[in-house]
Wavefront OBJ file of the C-alpha trace (Angstrom):
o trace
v 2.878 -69.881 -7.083
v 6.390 -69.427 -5.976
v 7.364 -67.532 -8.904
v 4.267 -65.145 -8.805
v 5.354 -64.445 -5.193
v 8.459 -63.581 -6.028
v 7.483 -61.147 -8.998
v 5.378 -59.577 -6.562
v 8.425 -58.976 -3.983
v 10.224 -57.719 -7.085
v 7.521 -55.280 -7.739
v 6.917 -54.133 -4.373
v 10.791 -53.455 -4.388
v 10.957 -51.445 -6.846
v 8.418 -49.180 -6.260
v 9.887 -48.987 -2.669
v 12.878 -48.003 -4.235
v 11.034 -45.965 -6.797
v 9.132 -43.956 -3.865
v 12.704 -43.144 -2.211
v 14.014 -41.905 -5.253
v 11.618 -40.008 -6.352
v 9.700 -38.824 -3.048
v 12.499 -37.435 -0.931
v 12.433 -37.879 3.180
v 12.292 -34.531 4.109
v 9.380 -32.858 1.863
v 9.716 -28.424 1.475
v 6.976 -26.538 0.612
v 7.668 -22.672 -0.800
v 6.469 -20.472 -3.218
v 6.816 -16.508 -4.018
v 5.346 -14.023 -6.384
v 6.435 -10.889 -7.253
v 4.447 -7.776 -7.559
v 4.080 -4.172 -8.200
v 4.205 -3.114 -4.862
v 7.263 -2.064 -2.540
v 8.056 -4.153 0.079
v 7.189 -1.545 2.345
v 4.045 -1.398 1.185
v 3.546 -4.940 1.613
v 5.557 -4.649 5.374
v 1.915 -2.574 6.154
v -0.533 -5.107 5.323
v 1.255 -7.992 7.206
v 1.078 -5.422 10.717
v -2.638 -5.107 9.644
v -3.988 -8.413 11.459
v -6.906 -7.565 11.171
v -7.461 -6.768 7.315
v -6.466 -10.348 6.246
v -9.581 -11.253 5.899
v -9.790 -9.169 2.845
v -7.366 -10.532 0.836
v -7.677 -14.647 2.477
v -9.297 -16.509 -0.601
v -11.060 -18.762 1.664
v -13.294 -19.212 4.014
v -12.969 -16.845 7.151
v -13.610 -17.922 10.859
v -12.217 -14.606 12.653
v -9.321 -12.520 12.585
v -6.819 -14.885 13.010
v -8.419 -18.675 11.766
v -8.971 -19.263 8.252
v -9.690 -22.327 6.051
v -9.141 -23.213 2.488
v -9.997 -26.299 0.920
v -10.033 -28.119 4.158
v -6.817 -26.971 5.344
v -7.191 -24.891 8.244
v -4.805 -21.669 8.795
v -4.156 -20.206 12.209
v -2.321 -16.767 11.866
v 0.216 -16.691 15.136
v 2.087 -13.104 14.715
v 1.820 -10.196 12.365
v 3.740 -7.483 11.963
v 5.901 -6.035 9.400
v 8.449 -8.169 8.930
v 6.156 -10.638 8.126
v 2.760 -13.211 9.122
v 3.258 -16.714 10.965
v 1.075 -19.339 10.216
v 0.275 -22.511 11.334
v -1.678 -25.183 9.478
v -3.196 -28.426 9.908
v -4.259 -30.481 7.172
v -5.351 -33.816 8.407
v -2.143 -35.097 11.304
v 0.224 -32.788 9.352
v 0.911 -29.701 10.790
v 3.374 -27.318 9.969
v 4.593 -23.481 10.697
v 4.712 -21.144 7.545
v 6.373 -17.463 7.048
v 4.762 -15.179 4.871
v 7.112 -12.336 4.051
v 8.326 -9.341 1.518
v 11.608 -9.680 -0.073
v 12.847 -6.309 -1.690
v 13.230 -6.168 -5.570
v 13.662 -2.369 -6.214
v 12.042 0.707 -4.998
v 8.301 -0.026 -6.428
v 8.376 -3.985 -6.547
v 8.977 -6.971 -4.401
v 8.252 -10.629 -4.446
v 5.795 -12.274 -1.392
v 6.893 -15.443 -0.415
v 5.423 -18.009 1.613
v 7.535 -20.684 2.845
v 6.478 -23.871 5.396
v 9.107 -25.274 7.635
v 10.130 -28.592 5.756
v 9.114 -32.045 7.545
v 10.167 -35.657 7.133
v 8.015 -38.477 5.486
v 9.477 -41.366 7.371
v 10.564 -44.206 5.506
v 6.828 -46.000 5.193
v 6.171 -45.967 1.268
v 2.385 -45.365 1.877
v 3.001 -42.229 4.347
v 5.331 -40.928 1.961
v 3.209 -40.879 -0.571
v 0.184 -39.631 1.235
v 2.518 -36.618 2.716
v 3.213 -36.000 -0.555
v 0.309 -35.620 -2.337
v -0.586 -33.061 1.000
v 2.644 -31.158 -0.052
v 1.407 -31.193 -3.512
v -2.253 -29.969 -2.202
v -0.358 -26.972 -0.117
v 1.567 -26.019 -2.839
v -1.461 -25.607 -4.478
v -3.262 -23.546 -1.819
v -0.031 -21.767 -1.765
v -0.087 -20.098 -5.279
v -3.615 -19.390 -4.729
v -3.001 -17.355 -1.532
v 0.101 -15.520 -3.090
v -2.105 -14.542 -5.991
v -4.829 -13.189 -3.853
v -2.242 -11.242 -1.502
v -0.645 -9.917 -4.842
v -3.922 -8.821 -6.340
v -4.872 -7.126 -3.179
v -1.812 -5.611 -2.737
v -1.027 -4.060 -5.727
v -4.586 -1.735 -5.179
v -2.770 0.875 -3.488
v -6.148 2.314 -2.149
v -6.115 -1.278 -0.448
v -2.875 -0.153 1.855
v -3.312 3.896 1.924
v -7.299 4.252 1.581
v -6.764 6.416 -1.070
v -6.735 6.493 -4.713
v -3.150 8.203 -5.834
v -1.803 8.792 -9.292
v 1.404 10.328 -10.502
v 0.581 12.669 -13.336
v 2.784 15.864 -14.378
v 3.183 19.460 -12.863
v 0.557 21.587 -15.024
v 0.336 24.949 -13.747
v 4.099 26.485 -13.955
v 3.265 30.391 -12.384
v 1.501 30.778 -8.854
v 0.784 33.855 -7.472
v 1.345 33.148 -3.712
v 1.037 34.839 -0.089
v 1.410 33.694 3.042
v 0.828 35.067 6.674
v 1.262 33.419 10.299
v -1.031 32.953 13.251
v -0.368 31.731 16.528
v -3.422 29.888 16.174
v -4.437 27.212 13.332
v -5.822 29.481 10.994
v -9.482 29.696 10.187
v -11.594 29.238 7.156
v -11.824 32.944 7.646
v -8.476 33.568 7.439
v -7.897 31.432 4.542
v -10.211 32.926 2.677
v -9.211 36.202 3.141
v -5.776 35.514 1.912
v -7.449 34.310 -1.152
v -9.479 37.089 -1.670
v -6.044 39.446 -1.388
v -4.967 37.600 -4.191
v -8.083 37.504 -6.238
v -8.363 41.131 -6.215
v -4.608 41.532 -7.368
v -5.151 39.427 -9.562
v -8.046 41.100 -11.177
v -6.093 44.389 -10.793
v -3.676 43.489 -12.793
v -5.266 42.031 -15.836
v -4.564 38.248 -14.653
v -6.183 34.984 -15.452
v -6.972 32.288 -12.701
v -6.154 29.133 -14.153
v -7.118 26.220 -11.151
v -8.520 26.459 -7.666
v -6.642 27.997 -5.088
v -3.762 26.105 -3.371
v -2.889 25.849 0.448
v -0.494 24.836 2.402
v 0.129 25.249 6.212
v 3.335 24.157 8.305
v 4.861 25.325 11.715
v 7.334 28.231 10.566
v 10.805 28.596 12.287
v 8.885 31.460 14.840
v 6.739 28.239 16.219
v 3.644 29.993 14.214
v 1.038 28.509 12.319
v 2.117 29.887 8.714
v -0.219 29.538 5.994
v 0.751 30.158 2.126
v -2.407 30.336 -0.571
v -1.509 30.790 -4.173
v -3.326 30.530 -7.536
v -2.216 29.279 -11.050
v -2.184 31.935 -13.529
v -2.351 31.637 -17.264
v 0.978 33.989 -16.893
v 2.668 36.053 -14.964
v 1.285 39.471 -13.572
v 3.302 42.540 -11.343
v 3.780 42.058 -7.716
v 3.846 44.184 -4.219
v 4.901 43.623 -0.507
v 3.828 40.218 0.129
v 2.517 39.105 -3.282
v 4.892 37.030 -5.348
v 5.457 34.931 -8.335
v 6.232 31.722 -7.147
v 7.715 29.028 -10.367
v 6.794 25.337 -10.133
v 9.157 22.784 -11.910
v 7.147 21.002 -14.371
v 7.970 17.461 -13.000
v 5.934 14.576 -11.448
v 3.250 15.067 -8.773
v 1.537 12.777 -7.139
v -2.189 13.426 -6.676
v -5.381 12.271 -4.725
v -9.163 13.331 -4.325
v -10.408 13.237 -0.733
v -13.859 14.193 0.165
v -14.294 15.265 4.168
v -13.006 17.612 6.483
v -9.877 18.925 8.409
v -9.458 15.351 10.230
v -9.842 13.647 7.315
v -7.924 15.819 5.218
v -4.791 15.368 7.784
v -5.502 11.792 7.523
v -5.290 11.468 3.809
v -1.873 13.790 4.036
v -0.353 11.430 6.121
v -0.882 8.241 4.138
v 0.756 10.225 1.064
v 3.473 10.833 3.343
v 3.997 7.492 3.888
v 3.255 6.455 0.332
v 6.436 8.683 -0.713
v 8.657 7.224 1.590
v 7.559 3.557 1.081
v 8.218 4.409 -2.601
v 11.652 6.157 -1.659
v 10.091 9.256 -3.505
v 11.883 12.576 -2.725
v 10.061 16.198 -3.322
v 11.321 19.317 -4.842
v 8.546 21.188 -3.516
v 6.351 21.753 -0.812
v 3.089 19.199 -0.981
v -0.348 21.289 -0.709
v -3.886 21.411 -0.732
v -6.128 21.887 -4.093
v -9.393 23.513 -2.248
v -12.240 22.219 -4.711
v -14.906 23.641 -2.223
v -14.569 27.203 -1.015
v -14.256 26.164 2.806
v -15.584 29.202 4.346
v -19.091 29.394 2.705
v -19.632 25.515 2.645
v -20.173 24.845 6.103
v -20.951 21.225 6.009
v -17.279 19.509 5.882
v -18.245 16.399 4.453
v -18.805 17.953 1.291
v -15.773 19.554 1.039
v -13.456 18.407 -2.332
v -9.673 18.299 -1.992
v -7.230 17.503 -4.056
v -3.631 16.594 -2.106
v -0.853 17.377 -4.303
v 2.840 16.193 -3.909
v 5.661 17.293 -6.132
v 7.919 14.296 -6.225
v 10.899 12.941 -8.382
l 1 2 3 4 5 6 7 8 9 10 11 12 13 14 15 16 17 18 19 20 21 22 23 24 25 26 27 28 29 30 31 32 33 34 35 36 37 38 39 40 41 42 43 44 45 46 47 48 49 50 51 52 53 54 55 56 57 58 59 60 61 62 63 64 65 66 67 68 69 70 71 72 73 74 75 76 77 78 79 80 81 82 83 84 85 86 87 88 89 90 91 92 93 94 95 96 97 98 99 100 101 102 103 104 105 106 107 108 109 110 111 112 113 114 115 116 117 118 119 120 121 122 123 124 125 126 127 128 129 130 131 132 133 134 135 136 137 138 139 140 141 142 143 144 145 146 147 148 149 150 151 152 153 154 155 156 157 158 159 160 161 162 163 164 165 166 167 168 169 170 171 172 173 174 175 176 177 178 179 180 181 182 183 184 185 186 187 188 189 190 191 192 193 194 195 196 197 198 199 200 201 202 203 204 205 206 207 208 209 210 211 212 213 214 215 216 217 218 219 220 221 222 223 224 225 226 227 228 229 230 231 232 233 234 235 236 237 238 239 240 241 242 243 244 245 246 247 248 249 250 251 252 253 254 255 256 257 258 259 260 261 262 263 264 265 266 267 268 269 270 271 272 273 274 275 276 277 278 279 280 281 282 283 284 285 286 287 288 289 290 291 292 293 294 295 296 297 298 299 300 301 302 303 304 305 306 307 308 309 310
């Protein structure tokens, strides 16, 4: 009886001993993946409170409580240098960062990281706190791997759908005239027709839809420019010129809607090209699809934003 006593203390010992070794006191929990996405781009999702309920691969209480698989997730700041969270999985609870680390220009990793937390010396806590640490690990990968997934739709973070193709059309013949007024579809379209008739004039071959762009000229006027591709190069006069685009990348995007959502849509490329620490050759302008003047409903206008970038 003794003697099976005492092979018992033995045993209990050494796993004691065992669980020390192998289970450590204080218990970290961290994980990161990386992804095809700048860590700028990333930096705009984690401001967006709001939206992580579309990328959370649980279940969703509101903006800011979450659960997954019966851990619950409270998210306590958001903005772009990163998301807070607090969890509670049965007594343990913990504060976690989510954040962007920068790679290179078009990649970062995500990594989410919970503040480490002590097991105590009890063999039977430390192994239950393990086997939580083990569980949030778990849960950990799977929420990196929705964020990635999410992330890496760029329509997800700029609401638009933007490829980088190549510079087709290589001769424009372009005019421009300013308003001290945003210019109309009239006035648009009359610039275009100028050019249409020269072109026809002169033997010439539209090759695409006409392009537009409009800025705020050094006179503080509204200045608007119009110019069509050609299949090659015709004469000019006064105002009418030959304008030569470098046949290097472009970014492009379709956007269906009006002037507010047109504007919109600009701005999000903007901010596309900087996340992506893109710099352009050329000015960016508008591909008018829909002749503007005779469709009068805007929602059915077609655009296609175009931004020369290298």
């Amino acid at each position: 009886m003794k003697k099976g006593f005492f092979i018992l203390i033995i045993v209990l010992a050494v796993a004691t001993i065992s669980i020390s070794i192998f289970i450590p006191s204080s218990i970290s929990v961290a994980g990161y993946k990386t992804t095809n996405c700048s860590s700028a781009s990333v930096a705009r999702l984690f401001e967006r409170n709001g939206e992580t309920k579309k990328w959370w691969p649980g279940e969703i209480i509101n903006d800011s409580n979450f659960s997954f698989q019966n851990t619950h997730y409270t998210i306590t700041k958001s903005n772009v240098l990163g998301i807070t969270i607090n969890i509670e999985i049965s007594d343990l609870k913990l504060t976690g960062e989510l954040n962007a680390i920068l790679l290179n220009k078009d990649s970062s990793a995500i990594q989410l990281q919970y503040q480490s937390f002590n097991a105590g010396m009890n063999p039977i806590k430390r192994i239950t706190d393990y086997y939580k640490a083990l569980s949030l690990k778990k849960q950990l990968n799977l929420i990196l791997d929705s964020f990635k997934k999410f992330a890496e739709n760029k329509k997800n973070i700029y609401g638009l759908d933007i490829v980088e193709t190549k510079v087709k059309d290589s001769s424009l013949i372009s005019t421009k005239k300013s308003f001290t007024q945003y210019p109309t579809n009239k006035d648009i379209d009359e610039l275009i027709n100028i050019l249409k008739q020269h072109i026809a004039t002169n033997g010439g071959v539209e090759k695409d839809y006409p392009m537009l762009n409009i800025r705020i000229n050094e006179e503080n006027k509204y200045e608007a420019m119009v110019a069509i591709p050609l299949m090659k190069d015709i004469p000019i006069k006064d105002d009418i010129i030959i304008k030569k685009m470098v046949l290097g990348n472009i970014l492009e995007t379709k956007v269906i809607g009006g002037p507010s959502t047109i504007t919109q849509s600009e701005n999000a490329l903007k901010d596309y090209v900087k996340d992506y620490g893109k710099v352009s050759p050329a000015i960016p302008f508008q591909l008018m699809v829909t002749n503007r003047y005779k469709e009068t409903d805007t929602a059915k206008w077609i655009t296609v934003l175009k931004y020369p970038v290298f």
